[in-house]
Steps between C-alpha positions, in 0.01 A plus 500: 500500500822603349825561769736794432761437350824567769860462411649135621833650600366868679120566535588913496653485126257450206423168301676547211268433164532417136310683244232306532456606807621119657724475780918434386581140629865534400655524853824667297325780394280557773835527746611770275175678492505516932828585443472802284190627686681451831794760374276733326297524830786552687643790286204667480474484913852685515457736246127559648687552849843680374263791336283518856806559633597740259169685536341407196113466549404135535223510261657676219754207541258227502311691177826499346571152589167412323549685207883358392296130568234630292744620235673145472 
């Protein structure tokens, strides 16, 4: 039986794949990957949490949200 894949360096962030669908093994690039991921999660959070606080409705944010990640 095949184990799931987890990420060596934070089990909560994705493992990072080629096109081929194979795991990265270039520890360079992965750190940059967690990197990136880490500060895009952490923008979203605050601007999920400065338009709450605004008043904006949470799930028209998060649809938003999805839709400019969609439209990448």
């Amino acid at each position: 039986m095949k184990r799931p894949l987890r990420n060596p360096e934070d089990p909560g962030l994705p493992v990072w794949l080629d096109a081929q669908a194979r795991p990265l093994a270039c520890t360079g690039k992965i750190r940059v990957l967690n990197e990136n991921y880490r500060e895009l999660r952490q923008l979203a959070q605050d601007a999920l949490e400065d338009g709450v606080l605004m008043g904006c409705d949470e799930a028209q944010l998060r649809a938003a949200f999805r839709a400019l990640v969609d439209a990448l």
